[in-house]
N, CA, C and O of each residue as an XYZ file, in Angstrom:
276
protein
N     -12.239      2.172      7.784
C     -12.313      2.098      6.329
C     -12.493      0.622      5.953
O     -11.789     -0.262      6.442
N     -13.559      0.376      4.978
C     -13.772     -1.049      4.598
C     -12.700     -1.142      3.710
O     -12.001     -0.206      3.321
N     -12.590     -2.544      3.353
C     -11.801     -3.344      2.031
C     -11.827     -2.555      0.625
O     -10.969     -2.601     -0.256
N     -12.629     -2.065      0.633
C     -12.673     -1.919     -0.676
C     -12.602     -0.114     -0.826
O     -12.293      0.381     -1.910
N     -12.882      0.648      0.230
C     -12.463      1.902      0.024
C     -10.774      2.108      0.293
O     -10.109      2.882     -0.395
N     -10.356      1.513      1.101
C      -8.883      0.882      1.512
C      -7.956      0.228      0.020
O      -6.842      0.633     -0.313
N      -8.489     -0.490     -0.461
C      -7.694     -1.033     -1.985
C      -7.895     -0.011     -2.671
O      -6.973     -0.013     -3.487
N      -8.927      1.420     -2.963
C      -9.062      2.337     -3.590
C      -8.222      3.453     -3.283
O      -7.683      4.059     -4.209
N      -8.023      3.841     -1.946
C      -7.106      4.343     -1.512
C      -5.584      4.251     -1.925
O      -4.922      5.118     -2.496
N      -5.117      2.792     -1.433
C      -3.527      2.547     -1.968
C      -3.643      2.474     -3.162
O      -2.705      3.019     -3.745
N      -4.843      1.769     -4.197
C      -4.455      2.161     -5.561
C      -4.002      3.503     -6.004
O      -2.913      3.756     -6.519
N      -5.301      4.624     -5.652
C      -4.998      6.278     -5.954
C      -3.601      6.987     -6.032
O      -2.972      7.665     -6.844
N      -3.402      6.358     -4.462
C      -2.025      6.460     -4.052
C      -0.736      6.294     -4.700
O       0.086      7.117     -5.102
N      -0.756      5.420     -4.702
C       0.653      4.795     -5.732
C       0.067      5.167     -7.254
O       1.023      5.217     -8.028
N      -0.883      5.375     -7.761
C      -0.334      6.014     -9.244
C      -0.376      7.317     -8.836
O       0.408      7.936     -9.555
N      -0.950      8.124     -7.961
C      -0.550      9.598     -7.590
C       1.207     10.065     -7.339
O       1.793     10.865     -8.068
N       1.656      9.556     -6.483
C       2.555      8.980     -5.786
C       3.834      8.138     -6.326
O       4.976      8.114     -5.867
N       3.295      7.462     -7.429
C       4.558      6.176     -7.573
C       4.935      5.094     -6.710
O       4.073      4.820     -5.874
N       5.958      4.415     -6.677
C       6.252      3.333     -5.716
C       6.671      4.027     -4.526
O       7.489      4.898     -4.230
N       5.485      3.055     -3.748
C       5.885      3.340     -2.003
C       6.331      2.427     -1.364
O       5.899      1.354     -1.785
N       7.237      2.301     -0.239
C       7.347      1.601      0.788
C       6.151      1.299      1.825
O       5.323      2.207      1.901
N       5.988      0.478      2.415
C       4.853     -0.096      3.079
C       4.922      1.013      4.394
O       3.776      1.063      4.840
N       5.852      1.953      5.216
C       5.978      2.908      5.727
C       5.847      3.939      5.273
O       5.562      4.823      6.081
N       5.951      4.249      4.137
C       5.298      5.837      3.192
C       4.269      5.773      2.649
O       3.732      6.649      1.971
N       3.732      4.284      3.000
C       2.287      4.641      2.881
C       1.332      4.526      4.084
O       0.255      5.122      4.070
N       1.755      3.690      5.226
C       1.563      4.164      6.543
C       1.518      5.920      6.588
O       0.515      6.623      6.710
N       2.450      6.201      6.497
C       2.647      7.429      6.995
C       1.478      8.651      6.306
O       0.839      9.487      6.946
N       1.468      8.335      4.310
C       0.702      9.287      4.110
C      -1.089      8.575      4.129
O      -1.969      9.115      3.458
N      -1.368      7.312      5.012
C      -2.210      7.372      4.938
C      -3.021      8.126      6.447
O      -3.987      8.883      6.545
N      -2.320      7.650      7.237
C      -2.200      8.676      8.673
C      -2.081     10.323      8.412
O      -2.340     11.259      9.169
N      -1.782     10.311      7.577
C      -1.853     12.181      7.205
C      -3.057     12.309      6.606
O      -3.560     13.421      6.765
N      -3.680     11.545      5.975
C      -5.033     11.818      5.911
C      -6.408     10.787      6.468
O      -7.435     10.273      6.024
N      -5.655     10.898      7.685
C      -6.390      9.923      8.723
C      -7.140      8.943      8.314
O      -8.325      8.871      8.641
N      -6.322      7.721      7.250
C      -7.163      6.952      7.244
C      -6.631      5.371      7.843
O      -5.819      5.468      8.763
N      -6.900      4.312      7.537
C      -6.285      3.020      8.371
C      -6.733      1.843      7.425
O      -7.845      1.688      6.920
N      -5.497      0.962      7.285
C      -6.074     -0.284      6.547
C      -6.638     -0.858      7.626
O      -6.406     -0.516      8.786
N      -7.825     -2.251      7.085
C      -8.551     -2.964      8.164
C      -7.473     -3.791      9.058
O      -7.506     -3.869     10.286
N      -6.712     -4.267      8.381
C      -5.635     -5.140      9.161
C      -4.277     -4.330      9.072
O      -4.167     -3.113      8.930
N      -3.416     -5.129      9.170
C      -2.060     -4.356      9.673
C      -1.260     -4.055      7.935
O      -1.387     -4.804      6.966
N      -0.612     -2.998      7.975
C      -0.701     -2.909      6.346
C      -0.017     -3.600      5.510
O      -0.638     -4.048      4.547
N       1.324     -3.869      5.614
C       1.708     -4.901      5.155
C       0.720     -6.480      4.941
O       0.568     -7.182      3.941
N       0.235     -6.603      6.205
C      -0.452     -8.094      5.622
C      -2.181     -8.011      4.550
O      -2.905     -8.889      4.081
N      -2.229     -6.715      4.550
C      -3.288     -6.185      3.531
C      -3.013     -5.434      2.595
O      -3.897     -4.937      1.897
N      -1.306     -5.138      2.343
C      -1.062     -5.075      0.759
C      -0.333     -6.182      0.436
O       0.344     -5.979     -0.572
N      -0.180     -7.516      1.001
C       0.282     -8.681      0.205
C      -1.330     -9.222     -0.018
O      -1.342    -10.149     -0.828
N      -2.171     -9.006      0.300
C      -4.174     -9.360      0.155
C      -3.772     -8.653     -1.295
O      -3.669     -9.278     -2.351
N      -3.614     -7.554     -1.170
C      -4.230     -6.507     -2.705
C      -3.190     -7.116     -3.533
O      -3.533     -7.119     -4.716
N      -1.508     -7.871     -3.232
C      -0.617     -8.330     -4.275
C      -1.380     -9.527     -5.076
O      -1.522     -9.631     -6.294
N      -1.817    -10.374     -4.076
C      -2.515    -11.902     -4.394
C      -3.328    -11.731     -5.198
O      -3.350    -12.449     -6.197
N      -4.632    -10.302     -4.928
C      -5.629    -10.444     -5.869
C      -5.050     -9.828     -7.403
O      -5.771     -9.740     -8.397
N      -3.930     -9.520     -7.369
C      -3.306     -8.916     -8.919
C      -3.666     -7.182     -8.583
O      -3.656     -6.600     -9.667
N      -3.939     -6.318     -7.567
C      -4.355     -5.168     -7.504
C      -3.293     -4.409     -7.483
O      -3.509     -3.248     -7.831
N      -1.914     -4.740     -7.112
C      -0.676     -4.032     -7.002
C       0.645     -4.898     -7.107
O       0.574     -6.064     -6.720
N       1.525     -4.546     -7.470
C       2.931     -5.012     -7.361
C       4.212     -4.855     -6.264
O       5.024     -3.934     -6.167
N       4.148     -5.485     -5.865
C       5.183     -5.990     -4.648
C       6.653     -6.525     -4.627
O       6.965     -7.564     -5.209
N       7.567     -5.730     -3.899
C       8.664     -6.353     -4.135
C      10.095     -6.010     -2.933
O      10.705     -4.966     -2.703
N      10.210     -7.152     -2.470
C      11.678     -6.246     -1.552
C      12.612     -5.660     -2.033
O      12.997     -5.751     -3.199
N      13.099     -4.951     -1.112
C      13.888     -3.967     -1.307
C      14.980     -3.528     -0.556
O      14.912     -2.452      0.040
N      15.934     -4.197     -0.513
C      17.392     -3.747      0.230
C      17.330     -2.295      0.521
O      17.018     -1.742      1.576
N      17.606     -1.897     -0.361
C      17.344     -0.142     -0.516
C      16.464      0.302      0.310
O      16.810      1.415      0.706
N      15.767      0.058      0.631
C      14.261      0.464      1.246
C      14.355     -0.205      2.712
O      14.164      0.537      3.677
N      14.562     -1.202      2.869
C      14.866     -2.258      4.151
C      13.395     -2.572      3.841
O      12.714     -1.744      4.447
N      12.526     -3.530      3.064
C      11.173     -3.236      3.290
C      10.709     -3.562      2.071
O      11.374     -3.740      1.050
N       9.186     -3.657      2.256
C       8.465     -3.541      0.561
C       8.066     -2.793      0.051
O       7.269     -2.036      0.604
N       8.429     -2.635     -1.278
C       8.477     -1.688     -1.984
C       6.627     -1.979     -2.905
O       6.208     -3.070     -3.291
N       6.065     -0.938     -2.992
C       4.692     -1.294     -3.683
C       4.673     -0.423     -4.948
O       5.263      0.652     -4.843
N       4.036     -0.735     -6.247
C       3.220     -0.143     -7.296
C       2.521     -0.737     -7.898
O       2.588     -1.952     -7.707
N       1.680     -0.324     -8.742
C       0.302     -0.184     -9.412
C       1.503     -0.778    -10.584
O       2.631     -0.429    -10.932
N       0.307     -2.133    -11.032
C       1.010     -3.029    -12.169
C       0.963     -2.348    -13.845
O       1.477     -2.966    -14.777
């Protein structure tokens, strides 16, 4: 999956969805067999930088927590 079908993806996602953890979205993107280009965490802090999503740790979560701004 390129960059840009990949940022379309986790966008869909998380307003389908709501806030995910960077592992619940691993997980439901593997359920519909798809793969970020790089490792996912370091390509949803890419989509935080460009303003495409919101990012934030999370005790609760052990992890980052993601949504659509």
């Amino acid at each position: 999956m390129n960059d840009d079908d990949a940022e379309a993806f986790v966008i869909r996602l998380l307003k389908e969805q709501g806030p995910q953890s960077t592992m619940q979205i691993e997980k439901l993107a593997r359920k519909e067999h798809k793969r970020c280009p790089d490792q996912t965490v370091i390509f949803l802090m890419k989509m935080k930088k460009k303003g495409l999503i919101r990012g934030e740790a999370s005790l609760e979560k052990k992890g980052w927590v993601w949504s659509t701004p």
